[in-house]
N, C-alpha and C positions, 0 to 999 in steps of 0.2 A: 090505638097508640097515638102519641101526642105528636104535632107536626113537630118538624124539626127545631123550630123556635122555641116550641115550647119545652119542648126536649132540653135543649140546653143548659135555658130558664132556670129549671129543676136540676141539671147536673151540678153548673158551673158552681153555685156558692161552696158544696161539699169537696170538689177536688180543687179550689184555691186553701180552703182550710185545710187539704191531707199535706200540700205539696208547702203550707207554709208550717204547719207542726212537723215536718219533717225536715227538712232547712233549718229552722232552730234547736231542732232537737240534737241534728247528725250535722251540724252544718260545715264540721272541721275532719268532716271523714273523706281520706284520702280513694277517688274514681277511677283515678289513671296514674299511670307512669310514661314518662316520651319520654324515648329513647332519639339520639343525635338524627338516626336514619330518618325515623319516624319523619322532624323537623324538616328534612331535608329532600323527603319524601312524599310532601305533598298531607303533610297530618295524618297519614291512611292509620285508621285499626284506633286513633287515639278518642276514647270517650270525653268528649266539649258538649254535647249537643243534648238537647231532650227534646225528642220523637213520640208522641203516642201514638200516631196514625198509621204507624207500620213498622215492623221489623223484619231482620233478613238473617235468622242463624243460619250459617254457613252448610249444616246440614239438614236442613229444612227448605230454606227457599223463604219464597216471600210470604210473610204473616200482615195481612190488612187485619186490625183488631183483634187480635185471636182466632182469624179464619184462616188457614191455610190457602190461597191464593186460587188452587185449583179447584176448591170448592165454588170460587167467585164467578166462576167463567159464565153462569149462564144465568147470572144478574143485570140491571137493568144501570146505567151510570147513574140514574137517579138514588137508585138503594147502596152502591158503592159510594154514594157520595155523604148519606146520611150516615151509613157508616163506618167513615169514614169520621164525621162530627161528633156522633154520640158513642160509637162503640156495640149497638144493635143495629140490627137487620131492620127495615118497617115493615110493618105491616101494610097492609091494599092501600087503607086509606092514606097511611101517611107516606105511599108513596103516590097516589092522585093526585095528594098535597103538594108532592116534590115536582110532576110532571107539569100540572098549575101554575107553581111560581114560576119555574123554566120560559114554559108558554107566556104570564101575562106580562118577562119582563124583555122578550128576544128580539124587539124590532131593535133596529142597530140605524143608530142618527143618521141622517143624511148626509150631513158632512163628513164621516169617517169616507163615507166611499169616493167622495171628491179629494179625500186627502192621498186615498191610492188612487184614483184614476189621475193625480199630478206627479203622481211618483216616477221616475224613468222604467221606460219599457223592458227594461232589463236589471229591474231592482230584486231582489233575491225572493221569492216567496215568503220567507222566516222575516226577513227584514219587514215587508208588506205586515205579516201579522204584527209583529209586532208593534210596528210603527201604527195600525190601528189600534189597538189596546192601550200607547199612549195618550192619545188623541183623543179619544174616550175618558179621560180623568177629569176632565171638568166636569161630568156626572158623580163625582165621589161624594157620597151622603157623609162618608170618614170626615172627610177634608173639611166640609162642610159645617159639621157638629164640632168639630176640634175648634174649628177658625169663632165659632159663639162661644164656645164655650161649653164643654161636656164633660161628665164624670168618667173617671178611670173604670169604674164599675160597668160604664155602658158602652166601652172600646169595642167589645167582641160584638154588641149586636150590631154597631154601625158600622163594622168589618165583614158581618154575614151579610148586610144588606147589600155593601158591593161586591163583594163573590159571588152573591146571586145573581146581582144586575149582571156582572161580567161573563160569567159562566153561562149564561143564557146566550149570550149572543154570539160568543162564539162559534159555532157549529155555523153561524148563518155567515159570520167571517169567513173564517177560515174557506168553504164551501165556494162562496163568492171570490176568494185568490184565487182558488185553484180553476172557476172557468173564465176568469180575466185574464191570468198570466197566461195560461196554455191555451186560449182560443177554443174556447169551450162553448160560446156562446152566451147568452144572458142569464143574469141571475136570478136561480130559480125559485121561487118564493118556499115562503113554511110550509109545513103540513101537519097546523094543530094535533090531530088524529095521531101523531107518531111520536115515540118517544127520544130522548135526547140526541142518541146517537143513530138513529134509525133515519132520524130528521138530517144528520147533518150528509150520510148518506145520500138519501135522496135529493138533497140542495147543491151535492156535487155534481147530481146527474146519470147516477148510476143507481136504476130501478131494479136494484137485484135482490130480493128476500133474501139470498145467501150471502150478499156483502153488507146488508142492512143486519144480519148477525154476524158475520165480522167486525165488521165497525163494534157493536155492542160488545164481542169481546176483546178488543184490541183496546177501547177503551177503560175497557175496568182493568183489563190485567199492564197497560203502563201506568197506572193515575197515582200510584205513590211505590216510593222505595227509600224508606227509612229519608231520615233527615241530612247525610251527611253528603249527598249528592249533588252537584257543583248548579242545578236547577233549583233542587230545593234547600239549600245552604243559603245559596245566594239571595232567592227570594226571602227568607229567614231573616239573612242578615239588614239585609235593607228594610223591611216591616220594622224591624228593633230598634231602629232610629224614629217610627209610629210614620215612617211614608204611609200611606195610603195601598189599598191593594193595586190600584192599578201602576203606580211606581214600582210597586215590591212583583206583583207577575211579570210586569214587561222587565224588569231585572232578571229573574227567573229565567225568562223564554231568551234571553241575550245569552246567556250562560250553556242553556239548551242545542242552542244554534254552532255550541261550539266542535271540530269534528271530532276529538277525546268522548263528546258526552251523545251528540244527538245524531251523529253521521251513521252509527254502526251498522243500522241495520240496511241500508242501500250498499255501504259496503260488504256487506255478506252477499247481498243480490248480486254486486258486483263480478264478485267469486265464483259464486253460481254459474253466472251467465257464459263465462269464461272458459271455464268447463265444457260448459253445452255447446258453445262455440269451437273450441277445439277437441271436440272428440265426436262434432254433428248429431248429437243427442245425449242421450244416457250413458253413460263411460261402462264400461266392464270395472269388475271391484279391481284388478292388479291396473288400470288404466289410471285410477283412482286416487290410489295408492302412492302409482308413483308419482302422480301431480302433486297431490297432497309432500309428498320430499318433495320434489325440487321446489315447489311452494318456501320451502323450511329452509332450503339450501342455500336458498337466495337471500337469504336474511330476512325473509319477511314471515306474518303470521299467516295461519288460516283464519280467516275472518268469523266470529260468530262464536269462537270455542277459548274457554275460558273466562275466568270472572272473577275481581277485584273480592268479591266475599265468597260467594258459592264455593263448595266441593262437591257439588252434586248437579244432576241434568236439572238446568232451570225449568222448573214447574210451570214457569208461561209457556218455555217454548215444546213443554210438551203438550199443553192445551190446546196451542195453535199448529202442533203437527197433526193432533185430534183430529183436529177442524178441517184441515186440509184433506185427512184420509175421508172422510167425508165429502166434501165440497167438490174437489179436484182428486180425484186418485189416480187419474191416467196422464197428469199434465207433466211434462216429461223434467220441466223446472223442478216441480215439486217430490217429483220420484228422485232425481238428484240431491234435493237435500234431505230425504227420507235416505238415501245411499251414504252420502255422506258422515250420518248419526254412524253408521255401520262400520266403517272405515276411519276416518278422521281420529275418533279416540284413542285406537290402538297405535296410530302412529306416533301422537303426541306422546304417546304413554314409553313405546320404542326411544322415541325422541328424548325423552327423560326432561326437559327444561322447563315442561309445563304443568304448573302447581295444580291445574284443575284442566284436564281434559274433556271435559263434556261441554257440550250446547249452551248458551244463555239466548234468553228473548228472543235476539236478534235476527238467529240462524234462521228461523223462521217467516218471521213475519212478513218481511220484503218481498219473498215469492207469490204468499197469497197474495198480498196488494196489488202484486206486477199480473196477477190470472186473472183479476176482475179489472185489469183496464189500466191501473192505474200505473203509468209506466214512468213517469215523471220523478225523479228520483230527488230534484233538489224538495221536493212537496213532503216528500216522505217527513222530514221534522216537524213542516206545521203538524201533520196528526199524534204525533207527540207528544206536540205542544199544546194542542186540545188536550189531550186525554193527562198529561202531567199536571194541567191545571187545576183538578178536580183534586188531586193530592195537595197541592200549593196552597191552595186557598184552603183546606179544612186546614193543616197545620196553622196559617195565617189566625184561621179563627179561636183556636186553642190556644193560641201563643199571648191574643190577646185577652184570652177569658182568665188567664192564671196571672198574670200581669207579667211576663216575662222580660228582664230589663236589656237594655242594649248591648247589643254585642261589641263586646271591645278586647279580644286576647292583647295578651305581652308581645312584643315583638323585640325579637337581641339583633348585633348584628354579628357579622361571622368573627372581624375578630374576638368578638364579646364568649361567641362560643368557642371558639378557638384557645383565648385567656380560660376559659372555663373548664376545659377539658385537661390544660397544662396542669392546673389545680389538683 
């Protein structure tokens, strides 16, 4: 199979010609309808956007290319990332290809880490990364080609070459926050020999085979969710104006950072732990039960259950209870939130208020993180924000291979719809 460049190569001229004979063929054919709520609600449910790198039918769960998500789980970020670009799975070599490029492009300048070691001692983790991923843009080959002089036609390859650059190095970033901020000690060099996320693993410090597959599946199963998600929107939106990747991900990772999109899953842990806390381990299911009400009672949610599209048990976060009946079966967190799957739905469902009573990602993932050490809860987004980036940047490279033009919707103001509605 052809590396990923070449791959493209050969895709790209065929699907700017499907998507431009289809625009002028249909180009007056009506998408969507918004409704006032819709507007008023944040856009939710209204079709603006073109995504090839994933979808999410509400009764399926997450689709990476036409794979079903939980087929992914015991991929390598490398082959989730190609196909993620192309649309196929690689084969051996061209994923050697993909572990290669990683490798010959991951050392991370010098000056990025003087940029955080001047940062205050108390600067957010999320803010650290990303303020190194800005700092990093005077390496844009984009920027570079644009500012001489470069063909429209050749946007997308000089858009792979910095998602590679960038993609690369991250895992040795992100790795390098998390033993600065929290006193972890020095940072721990690469280990050519290991694949993308097994590396970034072991760079944090934690030599564990069983978290070095975690990591590999926590990163394939966050690294995209459809295009209309306030990470990969935003990252979208800003690429559209031709920023550069490293403006358009550190926009991305700012929008990440926010608590609506990237908090969730330390607040499930949160939930968790609270539990475990008041009832000194495992709860009895009528223990349960009644925390989960007065949880509800109180005006607040149960954390982890329910989901902006789904009507069904998110498919990640049944891959990482998988993981966990495996990894941890006895760990008294994790027998909690296997309790809770058992519990929690039936009330919501009692409850009647809740459009979708089952699990998403989140419910999960927090407690394995928390059994293998990682207890640092504001850290939890940078690994997100690794693992979203690998989504971010293949849309990036799509967006520029079709020639996608700037994003610019209408904007009324309220008396405009208000006048509009009298009508």
């Amino acid at each position: 199979m052809a590396t990923l460049k070449e791959r493209l190569k050969e895709q790209i001229p065929a699907m700017k010609e499907d998507i431009k004979a289809m625009v002028k063929a249909h180009g007056d054919k009506v998408v969507s309808q918004v409704t006032l709520a819709q507007v008023y609600g944040g856009m939710r449910g209204v079709k603006g956007l073109i995504c090839d790198t994933s979808d999410v039918p509400p009764e399926k769960g997450l689709i990476i290319r036409g794979h079903p998500v939980a087929e992914l789980g015991s991929k390598l970020s490398e082959e989730a990332f190609y196909l993620l670009c192309t649309g196929e799975l690689p084969d051996k070599a061209a994923i050697e290809d993909m572990k290669a490029e990683f490798q010959k492009r991951a050392k991370v300048p010098a000056y990025v880490w003087a940029v955080l070691e001047a940062l205050p001692k108390d600067a957010h983790p999320m803010a650290m990364f990303n303020t190194a991923v800005l700092a990093m843009e005077k390496e844009s080959i984009f920027r570079d080609k644009y500012t001489k002089g470069m063909r429209k036609e050749e946007y997308w390859d000089a858009t792979l070459e910095d998602c590679l650059d960038l993609l690369a190095k991250l895992p040795e970033i992100a790795a390098g926050i998390y033993r600065m901020k929290f006193g972890k000690g020095k940072k721990i060099p690469s280990d050519p020999k290991l694949d993308w996320a097994a590396n970034y693993a072991h760079m944090m410090g934690i030599d564990s085979p069983d978290f070095a597959d975690l990591m590999r599946l926590y990163m394939v199963l966050h690294s995209d969710h459809e295009g209309g998600n306030v990470s990969a929107h935003t990252c979208h939106c800003v690429s559209s104006a031709l920023s550069d990747p490293y403006y358009a991900i550190s926009a991305g990772l700012n929008g990440l950072a926010g608590p609506l999109h990237g908090l969730a899953n330390q607040e499930c842990l949160g939930w968790i732990l609270m539990v475990k806390d008041k009832f000194g381990g495992v709860p009895s299911d009528e223990q349960l039960r009644q925390f989960a009400w007065d949880t509800l009672n109180s005006g607040k949610v149960v954390p982890g259950y329910g989901h902006a599209v789904l009507r069904i048990t998110d498919p990640r976060y049944a891959a990482f209870k998988a993981f966990g009946k495996k990894a941890c079966p006895n760990d008294p967190i994790f027998q909690i939130v296997e309790k809770v799957y058992e519990i929690v739905p039936k009330v919501l469902t009692e409850h009647g208020k809740a459009k979708d009573p089952w699990p998403n990602v989140d419910a999960a993932s927090g407690s394995l993180l928390y059994f293998f050490g990682v207890k640092e809860f504001e850290y939890y987004t940078v690994l997100f924000g690794v693992s979203r980036a690998l989504g971010m940047c293949a849309q990036l490279v799509m967006s520029r291979a079709w020639g996608e033009s700037i994003e610019r919707p209408k904007s009324v103001t309220t008396k405009w719809m208000k006048d509009n509605i009298a009508k």
